[in-house]
N, C-alpha and C positions, 0 to 999 in steps of 0.2 A: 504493500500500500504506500508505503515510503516512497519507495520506485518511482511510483504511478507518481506522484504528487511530487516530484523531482521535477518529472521531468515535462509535467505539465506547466511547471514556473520555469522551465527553459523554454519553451516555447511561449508562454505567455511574453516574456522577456523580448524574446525575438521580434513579438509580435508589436508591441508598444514599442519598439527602437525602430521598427522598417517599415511601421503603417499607424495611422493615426485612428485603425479600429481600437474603442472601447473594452477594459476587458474585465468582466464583472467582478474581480475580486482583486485584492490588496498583493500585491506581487513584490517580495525581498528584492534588494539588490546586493548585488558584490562584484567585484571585477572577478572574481571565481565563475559567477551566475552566469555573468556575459558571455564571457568565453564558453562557458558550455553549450549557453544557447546556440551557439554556432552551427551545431547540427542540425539547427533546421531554418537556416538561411534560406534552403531551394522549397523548404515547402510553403514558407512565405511566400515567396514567389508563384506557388502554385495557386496560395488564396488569392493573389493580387491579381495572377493572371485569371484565373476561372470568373472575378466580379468584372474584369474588363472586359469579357467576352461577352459573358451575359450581361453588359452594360453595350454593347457593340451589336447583338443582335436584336434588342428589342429598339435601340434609337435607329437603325437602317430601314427595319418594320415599319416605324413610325415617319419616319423620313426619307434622308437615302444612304445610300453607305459611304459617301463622305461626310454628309452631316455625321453618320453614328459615329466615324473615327475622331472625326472633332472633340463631339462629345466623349469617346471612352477618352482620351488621350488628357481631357480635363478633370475627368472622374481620378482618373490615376494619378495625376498631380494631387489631388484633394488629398485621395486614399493614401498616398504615401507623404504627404508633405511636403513635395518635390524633394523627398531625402537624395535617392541618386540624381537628379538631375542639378541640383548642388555642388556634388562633388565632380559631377561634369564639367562645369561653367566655372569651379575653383580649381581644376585642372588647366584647364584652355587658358585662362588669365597668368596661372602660375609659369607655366611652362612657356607660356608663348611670349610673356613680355618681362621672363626674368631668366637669369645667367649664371651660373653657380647655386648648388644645394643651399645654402643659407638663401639668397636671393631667391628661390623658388618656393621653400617652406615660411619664406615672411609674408608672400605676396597670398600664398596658398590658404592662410589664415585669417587673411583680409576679407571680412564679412561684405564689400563690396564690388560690385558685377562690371569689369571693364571690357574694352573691345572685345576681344580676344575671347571673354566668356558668352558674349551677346550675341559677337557673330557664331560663334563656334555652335550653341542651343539650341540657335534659327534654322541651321543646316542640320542638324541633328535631328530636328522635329519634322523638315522639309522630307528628310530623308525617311523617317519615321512613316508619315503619311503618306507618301507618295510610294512606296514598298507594300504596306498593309492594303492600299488602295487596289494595285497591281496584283494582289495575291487576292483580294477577293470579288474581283472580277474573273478571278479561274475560277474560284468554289469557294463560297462565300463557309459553308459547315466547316468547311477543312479549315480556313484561313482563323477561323475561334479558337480548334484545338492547335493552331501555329502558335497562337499569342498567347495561349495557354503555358505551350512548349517552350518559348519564347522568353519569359519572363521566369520559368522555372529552370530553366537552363542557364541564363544569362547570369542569375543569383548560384547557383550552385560554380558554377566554373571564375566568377568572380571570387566566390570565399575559397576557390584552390590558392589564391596569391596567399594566405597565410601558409599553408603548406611549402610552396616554391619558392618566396621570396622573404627577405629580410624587412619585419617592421619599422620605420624608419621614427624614432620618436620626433615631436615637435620640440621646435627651436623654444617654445616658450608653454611649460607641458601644463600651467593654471589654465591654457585656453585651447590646449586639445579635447577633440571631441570622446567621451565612450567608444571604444573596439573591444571587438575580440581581436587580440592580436598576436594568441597562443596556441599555436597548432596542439590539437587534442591528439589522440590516437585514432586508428584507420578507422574506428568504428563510426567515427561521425563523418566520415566521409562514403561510408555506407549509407548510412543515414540519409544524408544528403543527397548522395544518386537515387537511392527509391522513391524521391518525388521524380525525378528527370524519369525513370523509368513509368512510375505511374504516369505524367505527361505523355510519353510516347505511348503508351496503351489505348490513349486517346485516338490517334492517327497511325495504325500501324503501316509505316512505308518507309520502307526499309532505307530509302534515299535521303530522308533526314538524318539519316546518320554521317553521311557524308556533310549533313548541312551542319550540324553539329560540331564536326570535326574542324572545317573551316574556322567557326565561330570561337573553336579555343585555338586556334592558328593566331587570332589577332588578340587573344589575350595573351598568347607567347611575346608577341610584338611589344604587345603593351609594357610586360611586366620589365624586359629587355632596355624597355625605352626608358623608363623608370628607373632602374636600379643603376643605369649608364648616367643620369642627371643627379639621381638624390641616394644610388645607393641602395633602393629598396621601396618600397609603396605604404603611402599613408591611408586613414580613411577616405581621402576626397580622389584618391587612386582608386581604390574599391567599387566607390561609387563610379565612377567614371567608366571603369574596364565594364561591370554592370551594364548602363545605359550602350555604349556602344557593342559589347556583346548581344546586346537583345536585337540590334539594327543590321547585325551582320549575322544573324538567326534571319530574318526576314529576307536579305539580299541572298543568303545560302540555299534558302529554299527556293527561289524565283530561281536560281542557277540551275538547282539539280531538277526541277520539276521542269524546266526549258530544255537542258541538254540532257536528263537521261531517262 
């Protein structure tokens, strides 16, 4: 019973750090807590993704399927508090208009949105839309359990950067954010695939795995890029690798469902 009640405050935890759902009961904290909740990063992702979807197919019903993309694409800023898209536009600004690891984790920390994060969001979001778009005008059912797949992939292959890469702490750590920044044992990385697999249960075709594959290709990039500037990856890395993993789930599928 212990167990059970463990590990329902690590998900509950997860849940209140990655979405701004309600959650009916008083939840501990500890930097121990965080960290374990780590295991279920990807299933986050799965509630995020599964509300988007079915926020996706009743506003295209109602309207058309670029209004519903509209619409989920604001639902999901709601539902998560633009948590990753934060750490996107605090990436773009850091990296693009500073020079040296100190110069990138000062700007990185800077609660305000400069060129670099504004353009960077715009084309992020264009790319966003105009991909989901294209996908479901092939097959609008499929393209639900994509965004499904999408979001619970993009979060599971994002929290591998604690596994693969060196935590980079903040230059100034009273105004770093909460992480898990501690790689657990394999089991929460089991954990964690068993939403990615329940996701693909969804759509079984075999060719998103190649999409898949692709989509942690540019987290390799990313993490690469990252540790060559700062050494290692912060939370607004996380979040970042996240957001543009979910865009290069949608562009991997248009690939493989075009050429094979």
């Amino acid at each position: 019973m212990k167990v059970i009640k463990n590990e329902l405050i690590y998900f509950a935890t997860a849940l209140m750090f990655f979405t701004r759902i309600p959650v009916p009961f008083t939840v501990p904290y500890s930097s121990e807590i965080m960290n374990k909740s780590q295991k279920y990063f990807a299933w986050i992702g799965l509630v995020v993704g599964l509300i988007n979807a079915v926020i996706l197919y009743f506003s295209s019903q109602l309207f058309n399927l670029e209004i519903g993309i509209v619409l989920m694409m604001i639902s999901s800023v709601l539902l998560t508090g633009a948590f990753h898209e934060d750490g996107f536009t605090d990436m773009c600004d850091s990296f693009g208009g500073g020079y040296g690891k100190e110069k990138i984790l000062t700007i990185m920390k800077d609660s305000r949105v400069g060129a670099y994060g504004t353009i960077g969001i715009i084309l992020l979001f264009a790319l966003k839309f105009f991909s989901i778009q294209a996908l479901g005008t092939i097959d609008i059912a499929k393209t639900l359990a994509i965004i499904i797949l999408a979001h619970t992939s993009s979060r599971f292959i994002s929290g591998t950067m604690i596994y693969t890469h060196q935590y980079v702490t903040d230059i100034d750590v009273s105004k770093s954010k909460p992480l898990a920044n501690k790689p657990l044992d394999g089991t929460a990385l089991v954990v964690g695939f068993l939403a990615v697999l329940v996701s693909f249960a969804l759509i079984p075709d075999w060719r998103l795995i190649l999409a898949f594959a692709m989509t942690y290709l540019g987290k390799i990039y990313m993490g690469w890029y990252f540790k060559k500037h700062i050494g290692g990856y912060t939370g607004d890395c996380l979040g970042s690798v996240q957001q543009v993993c979910e865009v290069l789930f949608y562009l991997g599928t248009m690939i493989v469902w075009k050429f094979i």
